[in-house]
C-alpha atoms as a printed R data frame, in Angstrom:
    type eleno elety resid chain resno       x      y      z
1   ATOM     1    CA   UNK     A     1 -43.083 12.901 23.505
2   ATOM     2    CA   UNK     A     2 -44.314 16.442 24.762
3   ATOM     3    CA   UNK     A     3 -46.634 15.786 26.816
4   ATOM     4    CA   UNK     A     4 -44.995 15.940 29.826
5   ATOM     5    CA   UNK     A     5 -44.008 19.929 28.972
6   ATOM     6    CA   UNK     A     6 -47.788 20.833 28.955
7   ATOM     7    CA   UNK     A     7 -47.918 24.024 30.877
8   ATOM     8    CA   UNK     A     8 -50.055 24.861 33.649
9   ATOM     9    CA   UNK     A     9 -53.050 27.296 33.258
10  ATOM    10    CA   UNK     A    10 -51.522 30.006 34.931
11  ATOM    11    CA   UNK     A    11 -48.040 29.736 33.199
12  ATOM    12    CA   UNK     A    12 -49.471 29.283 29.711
13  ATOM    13    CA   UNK     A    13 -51.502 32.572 30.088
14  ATOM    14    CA   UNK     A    14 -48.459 34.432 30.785
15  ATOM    15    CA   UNK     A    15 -46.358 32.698 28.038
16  ATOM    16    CA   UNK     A    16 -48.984 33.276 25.667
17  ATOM    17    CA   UNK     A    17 -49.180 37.046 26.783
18  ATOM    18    CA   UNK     A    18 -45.524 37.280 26.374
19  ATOM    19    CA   UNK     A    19 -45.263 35.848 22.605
20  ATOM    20    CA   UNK     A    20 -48.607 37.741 21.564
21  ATOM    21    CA   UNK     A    21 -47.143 40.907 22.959
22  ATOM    22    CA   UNK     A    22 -43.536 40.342 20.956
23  ATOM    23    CA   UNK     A    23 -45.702 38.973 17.468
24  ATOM    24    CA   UNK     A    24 -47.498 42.671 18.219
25  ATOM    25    CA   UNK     A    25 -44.083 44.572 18.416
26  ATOM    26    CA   UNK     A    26 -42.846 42.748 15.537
27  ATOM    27    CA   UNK     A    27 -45.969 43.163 13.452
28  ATOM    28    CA   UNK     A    28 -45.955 46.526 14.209
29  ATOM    29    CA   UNK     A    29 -42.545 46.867 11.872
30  ATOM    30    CA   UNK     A    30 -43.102 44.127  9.393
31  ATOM    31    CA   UNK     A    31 -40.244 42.221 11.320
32  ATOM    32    CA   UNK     A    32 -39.376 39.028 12.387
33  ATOM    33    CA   UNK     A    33 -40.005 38.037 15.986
34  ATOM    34    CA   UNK     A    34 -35.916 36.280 17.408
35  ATOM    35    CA   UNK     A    35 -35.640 35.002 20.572
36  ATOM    36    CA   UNK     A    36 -31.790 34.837 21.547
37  ATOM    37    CA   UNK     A    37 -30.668 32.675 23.948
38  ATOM    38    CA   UNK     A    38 -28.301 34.920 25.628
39  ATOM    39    CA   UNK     A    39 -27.482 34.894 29.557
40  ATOM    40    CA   UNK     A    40 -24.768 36.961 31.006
41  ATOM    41    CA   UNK     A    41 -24.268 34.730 33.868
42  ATOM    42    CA   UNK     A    42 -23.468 32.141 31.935
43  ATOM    43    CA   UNK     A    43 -21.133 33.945 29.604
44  ATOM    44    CA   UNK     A    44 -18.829 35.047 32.469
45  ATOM    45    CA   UNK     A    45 -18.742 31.753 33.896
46  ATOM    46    CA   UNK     A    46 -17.933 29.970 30.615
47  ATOM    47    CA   UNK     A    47 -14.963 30.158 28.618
48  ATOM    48    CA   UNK     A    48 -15.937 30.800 25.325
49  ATOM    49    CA   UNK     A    49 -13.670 29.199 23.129
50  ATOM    50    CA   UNK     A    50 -13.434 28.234 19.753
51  ATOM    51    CA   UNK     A    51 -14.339 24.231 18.651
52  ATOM    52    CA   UNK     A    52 -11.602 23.205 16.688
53  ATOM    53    CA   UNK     A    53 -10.265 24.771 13.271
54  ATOM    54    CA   UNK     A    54 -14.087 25.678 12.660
55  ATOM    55    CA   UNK     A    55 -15.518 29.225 12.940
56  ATOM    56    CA   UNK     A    56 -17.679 28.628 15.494
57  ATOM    57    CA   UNK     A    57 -17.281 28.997 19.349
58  ATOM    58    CA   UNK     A    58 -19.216 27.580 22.418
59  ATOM    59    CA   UNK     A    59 -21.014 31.362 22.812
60  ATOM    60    CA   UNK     A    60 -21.291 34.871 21.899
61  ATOM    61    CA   UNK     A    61 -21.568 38.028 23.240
62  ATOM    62    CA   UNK     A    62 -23.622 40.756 22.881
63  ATOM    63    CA   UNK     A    63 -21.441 42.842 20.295
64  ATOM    64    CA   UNK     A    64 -20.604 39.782 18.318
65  ATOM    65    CA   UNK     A    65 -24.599 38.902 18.146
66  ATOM    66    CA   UNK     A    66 -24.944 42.454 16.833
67  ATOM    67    CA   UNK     A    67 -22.493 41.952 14.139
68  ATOM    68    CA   UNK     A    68 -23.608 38.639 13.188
69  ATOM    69    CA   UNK     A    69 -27.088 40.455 12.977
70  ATOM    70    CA   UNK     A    70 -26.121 42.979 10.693
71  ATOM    71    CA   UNK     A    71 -24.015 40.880  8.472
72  ATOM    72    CA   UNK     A    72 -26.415 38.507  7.820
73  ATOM    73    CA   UNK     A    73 -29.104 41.517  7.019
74  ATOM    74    CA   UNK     A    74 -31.577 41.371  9.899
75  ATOM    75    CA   UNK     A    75 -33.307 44.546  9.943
76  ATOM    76    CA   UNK     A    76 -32.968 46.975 12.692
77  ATOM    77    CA   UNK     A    77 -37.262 47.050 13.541
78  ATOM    78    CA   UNK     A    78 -36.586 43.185 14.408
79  ATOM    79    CA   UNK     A    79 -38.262 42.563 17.786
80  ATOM    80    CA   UNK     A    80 -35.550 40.411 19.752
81  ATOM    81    CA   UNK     A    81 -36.218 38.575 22.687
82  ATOM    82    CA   UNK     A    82 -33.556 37.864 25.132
83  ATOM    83    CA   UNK     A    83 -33.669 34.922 27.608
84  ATOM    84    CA   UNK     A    84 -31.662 36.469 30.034
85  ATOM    85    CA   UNK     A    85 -33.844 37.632 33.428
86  ATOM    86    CA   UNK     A    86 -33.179 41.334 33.642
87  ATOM    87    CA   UNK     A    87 -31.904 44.108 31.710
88  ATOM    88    CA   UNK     A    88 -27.673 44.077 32.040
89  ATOM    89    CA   UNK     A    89 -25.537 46.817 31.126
90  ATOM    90    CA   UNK     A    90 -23.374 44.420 28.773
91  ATOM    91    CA   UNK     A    91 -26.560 44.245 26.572
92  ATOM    92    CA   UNK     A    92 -26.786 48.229 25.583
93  ATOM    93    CA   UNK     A    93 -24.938 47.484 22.594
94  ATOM    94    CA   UNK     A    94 -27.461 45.369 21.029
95  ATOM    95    CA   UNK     A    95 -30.339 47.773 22.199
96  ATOM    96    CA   UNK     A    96 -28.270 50.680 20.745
97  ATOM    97    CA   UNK     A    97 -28.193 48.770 17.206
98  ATOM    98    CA   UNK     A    98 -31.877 47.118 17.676
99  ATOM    99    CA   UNK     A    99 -34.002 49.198 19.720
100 ATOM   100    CA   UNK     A   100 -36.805 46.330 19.756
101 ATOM   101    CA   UNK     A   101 -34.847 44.429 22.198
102 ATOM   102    CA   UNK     A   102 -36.477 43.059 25.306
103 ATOM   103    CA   UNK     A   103 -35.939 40.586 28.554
104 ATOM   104    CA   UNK     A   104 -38.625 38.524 30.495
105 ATOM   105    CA   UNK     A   105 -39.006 41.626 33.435
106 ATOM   106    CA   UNK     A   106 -39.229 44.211 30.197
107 ATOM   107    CA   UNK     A   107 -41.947 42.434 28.237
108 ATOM   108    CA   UNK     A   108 -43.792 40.375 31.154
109 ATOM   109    CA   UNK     A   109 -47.540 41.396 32.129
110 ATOM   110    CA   UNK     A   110 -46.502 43.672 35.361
111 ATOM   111    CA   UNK     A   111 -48.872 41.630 37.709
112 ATOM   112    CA   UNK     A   112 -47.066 38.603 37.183
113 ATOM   113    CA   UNK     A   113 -43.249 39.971 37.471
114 ATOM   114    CA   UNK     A   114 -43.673 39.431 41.656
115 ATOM   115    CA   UNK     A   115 -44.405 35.717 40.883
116 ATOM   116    CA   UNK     A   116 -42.810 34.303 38.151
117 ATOM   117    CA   UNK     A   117 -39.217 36.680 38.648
118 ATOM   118    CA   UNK     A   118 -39.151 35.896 42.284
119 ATOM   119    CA   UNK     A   119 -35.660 34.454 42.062
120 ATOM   120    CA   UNK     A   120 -32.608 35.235 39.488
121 ATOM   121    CA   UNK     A   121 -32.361 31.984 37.171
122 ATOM   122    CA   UNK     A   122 -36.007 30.064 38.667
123 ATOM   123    CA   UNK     A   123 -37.478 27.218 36.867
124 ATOM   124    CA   UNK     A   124 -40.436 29.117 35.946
125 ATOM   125    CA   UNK     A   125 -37.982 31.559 34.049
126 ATOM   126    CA   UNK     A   126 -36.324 28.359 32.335
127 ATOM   127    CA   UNK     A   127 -39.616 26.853 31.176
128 ATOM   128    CA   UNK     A   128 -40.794 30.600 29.724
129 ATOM   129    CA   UNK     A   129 -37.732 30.587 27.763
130 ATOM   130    CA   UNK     A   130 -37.757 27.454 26.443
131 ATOM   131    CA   UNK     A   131 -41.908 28.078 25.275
132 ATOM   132    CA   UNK     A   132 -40.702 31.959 23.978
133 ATOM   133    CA   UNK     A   133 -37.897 30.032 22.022
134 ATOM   134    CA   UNK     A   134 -40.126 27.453 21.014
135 ATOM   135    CA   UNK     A   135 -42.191 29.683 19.290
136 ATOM   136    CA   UNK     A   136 -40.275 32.992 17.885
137 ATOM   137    CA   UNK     A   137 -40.171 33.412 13.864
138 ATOM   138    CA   UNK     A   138 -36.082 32.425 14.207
139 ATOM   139    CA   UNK     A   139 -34.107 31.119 17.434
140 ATOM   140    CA   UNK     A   140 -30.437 31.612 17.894
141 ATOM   141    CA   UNK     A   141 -28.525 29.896 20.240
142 ATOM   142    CA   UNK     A   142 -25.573 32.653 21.851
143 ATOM   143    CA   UNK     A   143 -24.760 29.669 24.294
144 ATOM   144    CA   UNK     A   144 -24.003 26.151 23.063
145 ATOM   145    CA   UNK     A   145 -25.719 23.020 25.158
146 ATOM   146    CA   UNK     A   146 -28.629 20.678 26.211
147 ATOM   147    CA   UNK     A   147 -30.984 23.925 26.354
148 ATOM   148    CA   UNK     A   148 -30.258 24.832 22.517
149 ATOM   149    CA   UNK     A   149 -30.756 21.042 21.446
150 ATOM   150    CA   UNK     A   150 -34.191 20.560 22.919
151 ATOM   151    CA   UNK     A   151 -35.189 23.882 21.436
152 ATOM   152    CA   UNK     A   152 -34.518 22.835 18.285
153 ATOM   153    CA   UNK     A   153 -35.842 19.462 19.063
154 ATOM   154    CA   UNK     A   154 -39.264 21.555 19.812
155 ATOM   155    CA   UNK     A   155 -38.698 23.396 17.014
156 ATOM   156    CA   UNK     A   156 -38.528 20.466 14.638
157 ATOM   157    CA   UNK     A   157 -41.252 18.995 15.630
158 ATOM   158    CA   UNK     A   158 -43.273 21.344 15.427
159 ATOM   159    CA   UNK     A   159 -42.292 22.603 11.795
160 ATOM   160    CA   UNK     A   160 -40.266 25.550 12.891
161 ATOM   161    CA   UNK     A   161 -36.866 24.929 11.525
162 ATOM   162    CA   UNK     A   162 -35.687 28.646 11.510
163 ATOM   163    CA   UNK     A   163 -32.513 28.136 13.708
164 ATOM   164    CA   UNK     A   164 -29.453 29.925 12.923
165 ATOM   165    CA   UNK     A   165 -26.045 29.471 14.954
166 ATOM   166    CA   UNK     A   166 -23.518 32.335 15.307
167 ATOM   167    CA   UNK     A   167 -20.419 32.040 13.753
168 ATOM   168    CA   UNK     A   168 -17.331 35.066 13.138
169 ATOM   169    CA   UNK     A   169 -18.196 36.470  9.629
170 ATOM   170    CA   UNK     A   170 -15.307 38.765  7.662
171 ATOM   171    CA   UNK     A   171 -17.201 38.729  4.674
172 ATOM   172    CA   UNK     A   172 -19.009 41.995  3.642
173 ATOM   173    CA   UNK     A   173 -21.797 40.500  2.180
174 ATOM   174    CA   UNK     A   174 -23.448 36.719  3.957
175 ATOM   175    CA   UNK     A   175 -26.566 34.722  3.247
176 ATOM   176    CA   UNK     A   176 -28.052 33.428  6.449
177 ATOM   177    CA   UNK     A   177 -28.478 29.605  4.879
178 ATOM   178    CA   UNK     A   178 -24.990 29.882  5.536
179 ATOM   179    CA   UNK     A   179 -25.613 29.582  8.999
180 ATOM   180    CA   UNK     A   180 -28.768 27.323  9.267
181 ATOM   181    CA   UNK     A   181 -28.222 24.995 12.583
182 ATOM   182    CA   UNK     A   182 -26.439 21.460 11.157
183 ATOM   183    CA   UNK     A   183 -29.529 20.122 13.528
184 ATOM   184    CA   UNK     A   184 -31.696 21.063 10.195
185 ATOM   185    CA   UNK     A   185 -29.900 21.444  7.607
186 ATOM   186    CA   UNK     A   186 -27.770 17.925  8.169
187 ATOM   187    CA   UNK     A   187 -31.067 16.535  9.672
188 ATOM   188    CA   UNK     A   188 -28.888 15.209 12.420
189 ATOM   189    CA   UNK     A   189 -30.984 15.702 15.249
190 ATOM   190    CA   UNK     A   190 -32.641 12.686 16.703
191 ATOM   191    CA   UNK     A   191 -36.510 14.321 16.314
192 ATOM   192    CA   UNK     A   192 -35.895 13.565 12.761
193 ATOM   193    CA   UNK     A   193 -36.132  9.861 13.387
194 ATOM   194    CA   UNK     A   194 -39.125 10.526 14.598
195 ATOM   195    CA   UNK     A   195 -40.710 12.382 12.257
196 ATOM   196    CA   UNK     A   196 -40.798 11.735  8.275
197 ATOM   197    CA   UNK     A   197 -39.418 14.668  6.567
């Protein structure tokens, strides 16, 4: 079903640079590796807005990632990774709070940023963010959509179920299998009729 998502050489070398490099960082702290799927662009051209009675909205900000974070108990020596392009000014807040916080121009092999960050948004930057958030200890979606269900579709198949989904908290004190993606924790995604689990 994946084959067709095979990288090319060149691409998988700096993919695999990229995730070595943020496993390193994270290593480095004894702390998890989390890839975020957070764009700005997106965010101010989407109107996040709340899905019913339920807690949870179509996506999250910066500030509300950080208090999600923090609630939940994630460590401030996490290394996060960001799929959004380039370093934004909306995103100090959850640099301030987690220092180990990069984006694909802050953590990409120097000789490759002329290449593969040619253009804001390029397919090349897609397909790095899907393998990044394919492969981080825990992905969390900040932005609803077809992007966050065929991460976790990688994700399940390849035995990497650690997906959480934002949601407002106003409890003091949260367990984080509280907010396990329904995708694994109902089973309802359609990998799992794929797979036996």
């Amino acid at each position: 079903m994946f084959g067709t998502l095979e990288l090319q050489a060149e691409v998988h070398e700096v993919v695999d640079s990229m995730i070595e490099r943020l496993r390193t960082l994270s290593r480095k702290s004894d702390g998890q590796f989390i890839a975020v799927d957070l764009r700005i662009e997106i965010l101010e051209n989407k109107n996040c807005h709340r899905s019913g009675s339920t807690r949870v909205k179509s996506c999250y900000n910066a500030e509300e990632i950080v208090l999600f974070f923090r609630k939940v108990g994630f460590d401030t020596d996490n290394t996060i990774y960001l799929s959004q392009s380039r370093w934004d000014n909306n995103l100090s807040v959850l640099k301030d709070i987690f220092p180990k916080t990069y984006t694909k121009e802050t953590i990409m092999p120097e000789e490759k940023k002329g290449k593969f960050l040619k253009f804001e948004d390029s397919e090349f930057e897609k397909v790095i963010d899907f393998y990044i958030c394919s492969q981080s200890d825990v992905f969390v979606p900040a932005i609803s959509g077809l992007f966050y269900a065929n991460i976790a579709e990688k994700r399940i198949a390849s035995g990497k179920p650690q997906i959480l989904v934002l949601a407002d908290i106003t409890c003091t004190s949260v367990a984080v299998t509280n907010y396990f993606s329904l995708y694994v924790s109902k089973k309802n995604h359609l990998t799992y009729l794929c797979f036996c689990y």
